[in-house]
Structures are given as structure tokens and as C-alpha cells.
N, C-alpha and C positions, 0 to 999 in steps of 0.2 A: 645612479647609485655607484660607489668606490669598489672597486673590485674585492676591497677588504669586508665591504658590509653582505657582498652577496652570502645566502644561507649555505651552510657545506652539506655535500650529498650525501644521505643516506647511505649506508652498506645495505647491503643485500638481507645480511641477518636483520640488522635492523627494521628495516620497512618489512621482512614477514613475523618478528614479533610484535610492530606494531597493529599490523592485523587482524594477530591473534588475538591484542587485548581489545582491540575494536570489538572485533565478535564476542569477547567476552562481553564490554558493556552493552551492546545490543542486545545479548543475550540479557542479562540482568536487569536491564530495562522493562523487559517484555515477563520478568519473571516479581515485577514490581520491588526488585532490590535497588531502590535509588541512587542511595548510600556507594552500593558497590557500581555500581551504572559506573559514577561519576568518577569511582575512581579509577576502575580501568578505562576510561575513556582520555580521563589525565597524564595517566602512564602510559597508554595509546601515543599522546602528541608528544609527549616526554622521550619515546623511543624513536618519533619519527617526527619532526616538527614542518615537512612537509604534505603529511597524511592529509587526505582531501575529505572533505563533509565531517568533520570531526566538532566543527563549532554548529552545526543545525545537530545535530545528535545531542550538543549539551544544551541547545534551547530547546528541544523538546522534553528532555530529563526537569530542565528547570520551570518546565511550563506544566508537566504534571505536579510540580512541586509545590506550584505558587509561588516562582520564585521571581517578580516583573527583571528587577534589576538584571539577573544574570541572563533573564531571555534575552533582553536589552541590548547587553553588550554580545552576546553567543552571534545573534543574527546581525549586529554592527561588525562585528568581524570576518563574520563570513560574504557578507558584502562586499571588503575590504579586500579580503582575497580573491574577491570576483568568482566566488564558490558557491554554486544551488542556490543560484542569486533568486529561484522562483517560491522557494520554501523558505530564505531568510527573509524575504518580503513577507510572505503570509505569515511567520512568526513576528516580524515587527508592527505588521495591522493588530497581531493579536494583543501582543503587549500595547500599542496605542490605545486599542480597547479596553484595556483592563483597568488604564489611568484616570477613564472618563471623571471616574470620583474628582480626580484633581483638575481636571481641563474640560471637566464642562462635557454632556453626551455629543452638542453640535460638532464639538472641535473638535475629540477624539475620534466622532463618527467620520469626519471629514478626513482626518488624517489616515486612519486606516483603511478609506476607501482608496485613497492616493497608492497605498502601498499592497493593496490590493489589484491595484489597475496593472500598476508593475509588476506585480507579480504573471499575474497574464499574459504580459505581452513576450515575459520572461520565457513561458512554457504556457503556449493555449489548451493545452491537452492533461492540465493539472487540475484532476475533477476536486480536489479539495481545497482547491482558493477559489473554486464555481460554488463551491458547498457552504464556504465561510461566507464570503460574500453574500449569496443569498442572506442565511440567517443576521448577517450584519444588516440587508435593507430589510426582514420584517422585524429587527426588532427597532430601526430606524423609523416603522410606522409605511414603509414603500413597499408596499405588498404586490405592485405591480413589479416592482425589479428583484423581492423577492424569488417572485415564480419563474423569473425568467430565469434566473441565476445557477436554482435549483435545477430547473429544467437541465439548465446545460452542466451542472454536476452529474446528473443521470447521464445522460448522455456518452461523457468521458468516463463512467465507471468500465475498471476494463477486472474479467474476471480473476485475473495473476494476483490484486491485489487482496484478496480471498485468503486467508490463512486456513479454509475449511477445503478448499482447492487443495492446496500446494499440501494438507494433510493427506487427503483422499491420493493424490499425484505420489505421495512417497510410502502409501500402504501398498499400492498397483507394484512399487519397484518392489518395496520389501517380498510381496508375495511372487515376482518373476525370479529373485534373488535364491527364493526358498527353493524352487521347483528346479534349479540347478546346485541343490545342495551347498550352497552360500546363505549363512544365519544372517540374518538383521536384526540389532535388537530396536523394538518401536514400541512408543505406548500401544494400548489395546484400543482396539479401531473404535471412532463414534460413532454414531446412529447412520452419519453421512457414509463415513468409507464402509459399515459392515454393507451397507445398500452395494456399493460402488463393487465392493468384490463378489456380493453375491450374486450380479449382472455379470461379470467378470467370470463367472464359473456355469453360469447357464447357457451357454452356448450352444452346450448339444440339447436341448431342446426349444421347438420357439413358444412353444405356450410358457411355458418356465422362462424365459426370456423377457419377454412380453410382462410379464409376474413382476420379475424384477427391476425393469424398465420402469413399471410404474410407481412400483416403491421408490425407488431412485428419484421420480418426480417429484412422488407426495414428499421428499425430504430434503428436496435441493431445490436452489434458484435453477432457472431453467437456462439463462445464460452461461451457468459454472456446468450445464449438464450437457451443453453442446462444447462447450470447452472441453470435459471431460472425454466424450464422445469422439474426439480427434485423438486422443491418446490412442498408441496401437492397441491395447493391452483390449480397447474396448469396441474399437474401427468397426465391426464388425455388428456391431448394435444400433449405429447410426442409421443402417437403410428402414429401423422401426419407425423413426422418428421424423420420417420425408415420407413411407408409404399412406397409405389411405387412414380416413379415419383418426382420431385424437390427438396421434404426433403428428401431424401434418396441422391440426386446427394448433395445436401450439405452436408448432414452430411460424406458419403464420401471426402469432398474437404475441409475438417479440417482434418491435421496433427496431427497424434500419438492419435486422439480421440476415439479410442478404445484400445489403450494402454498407462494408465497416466503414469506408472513409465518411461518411452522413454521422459519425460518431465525434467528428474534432470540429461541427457548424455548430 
């Protein structure tokens, strides 16, 4: 490439306003504003035309849209920049799957398992091209390579990817926040975090603890509840959940939960 063609660098201001409208369209995305998604996401590369993951952000906008074309080209180009080569893969299986109409189910099945395989090998620890893939071979009629697929999408589910986590994780901060007279404003806790803080405040007693503990159970996966449990806030409630009796029969009856690395086989 000419010296003349090379891309010119970013400022500084620039690359943190394009940031910020990145998080804007994230944000908008997740708040089902497509419309607006797409356009801070445009303004996003518009302020910084280096900005990384910006085209798998517009094929997934364009994939809740039903949009094949612009997936198309979204994950053609992130390819192209040699960028989340493992999720533009698993968006272009998608879009090959969506075509079968025009190419026949054999050849579009075949095609997107190619870019499926790629995707894998891109990132092994990518439990939603284990996820896609499955359901790509049962409805291919391989119920055998379904189960296995799935199997190893369970497997790689890690609990960070929880948005009922990462709620409960920033009620914990807001209420440490409160108790040093620093306000946080946060929506009003769900069923999960009122559980999570009211473990969280029963400390000085263990039958009350114990109480909580188990509500916390009956409302959470038990994977997000030992994730939860490593949080400081809560450190302190984890010896229920190894002592005798119930927590101990659960934490035994979670898979490979004493050995993480059995999570990426």
C-alpha cells in the first residue's frame, strides 16, 4: 500500500467520541431502538474509521432486523479487517442459512457449517457458534451432532454472560456505594438482586442467612450463585454452600465445578 493510501490516525478526542456513540448504539440496540442503533453506530465509524467490532455490531442490528444483505456485507467486512473473525463467521452461517429459500436447504446447510467450523477454530470457547451449530444439525435432521454441539455450548456457557449477574454485581456496588454516603441512581432491584442483597444483609445471623441463601437458590442458576458468592460483598456466605447437607448436595450436582479448564473440551 502507498504511503499515500495508508488510513490517518485518529485524535484522541476523536477515538473517545467514537466510543461514546458506540455505547450509545449498544446501548440502543439492547433497548430495541434499531433505527437509532444504526445510526450511532454509523457516526461511531464516521468519528473514528479505525474503531474495532463496529461491523459484527451492525450484523447483529441487521440480523434482528431481517436484514440478509446488510448481515452480508457487515460480516464480509469484518473479515476483511481480520476483526471477531469468530462472530463474523457465525453471522455469515447465519445469513447462509437464511438463503436456503434460494440455495436449496443442502447447500446453504453445507455452507454455513463450513463457516461455522471457522468460526471455531477462530475462538473454541465460543459457546454460541456450539449453540448455533447444534440447532443448525437438528434441524438438518443429525440429532447425533446436534446433542453433541449443544452439549459443548453448555459447557462454554460462562456465567459474566448473564445480564441478571452483572444486574445483581452493580445492586451489590450501588448498596456498598450507599453505606459510605455516595448516591447511585439504579433501577429498582428484581426478584434476583432483592434475594442477592437480602443474603447480603443477613450476616449477623446464620439461621437468617441460611433463609436467604435459599431464596437466592430457588431464584437463581446455581452456577451465577457461586459466581455471585466470590463477590466480597458476599465471601462470607460461600462456607454454607461447601458445609454439610444441601449446599454441599448442590454444589456437587454442577458439572466440572471443581474443574474449570473441563469447560473449553
Amino acid at each position: 500500500m502507498a504511503v499515500a493510501d495508508a488510513p490517518l490516525e485518529s485524535t484522541e478526542e476523536q477515538k473517545a467520541e467514537a466510543l461514546r456513540l458506540f455505547d450509545e448504539a449498544v446501548r440502543a440496540r439492547h433497548e430495541e431502538r434499531a433505527q437509532g442503533a444504526m445510526n450511532a453506530v454509523t457516526a461511531a465509524r464516521r468519528a473514528d474509521p479505525q474503531l474495532r467490532s463496529v461491523d459484527v455490531l451492525v450484523g447483529e442490528i441487521a440480523l434482528e432486523q431481517k436484514s440478509p444483505e446488510t448481515l452480508r456485507r457487515a460480516a464480509e467486512y469484518a473479515l476483511e479487517r481480520g476483526e471477531n473473525e469468530s462472530s463474523a463467521n457465525l453471522l455469515s452461517a447465519i445469513e447462509a442459512w437464511m438463503s436456503r429459500g434460494e440455495k436449496g436447504t443442502a447447500k446453504a446447510g453445507q455452507l454455513a457449517e463450513q463457516f461455522l467450523s471457522d468460526a471455531a477454530k477462530a475462538e473454541p470457547s465460543n459457546a454460541s457458534v456450539s449453540f448455533f451449530h447444534g440447532e443448525l444439525s437438528r434441524l438438518l435432521g443429525d440429532g447425533l451432532n446436534a446433542h453433541r454441539h449443544l452439549l459443548a455450548a453448555l459447557y462454554r456457557q460462562q456465567p459474566w454472560r448473564s445480564a441478571a449477574l452483572l444486574e445483581n454485581k452493580m445492586q451489590l456496588a450501588a448498596r456498598e456505594s450507599a453505606d459510605q454516603a455516595k448516591t447511585v441512581m439504579l433501577a429498582p432491584p428484581s426478584e434476583q438482586a432483592e434475594a442477592v442483597l437480602a443474603l447480603r444483609n443477613a450476616t449477623s445471623s446464620e439461621a437468617g442467612e441460611s433463609n436467604a441463601l435459599a431464596e437466592l437458590l430457588r431464584v437463581t442458576p446455581t452456577v451465577q450463585v457461586f459466581a455471585l458468592l466470590d463477590d466480597s460483598a458476599l465471601s462470607g456466605s460461600r462456607a454454607l454452600m461447601q458445609g454439610e447437607g444441601s449446599g454441599s448436595q448442590v454444589e456437587a450436582s454442577v458439572p466440572y465445578l471443581d474443574r474449570p479448564a473441563d469447560a473449553t473440551k
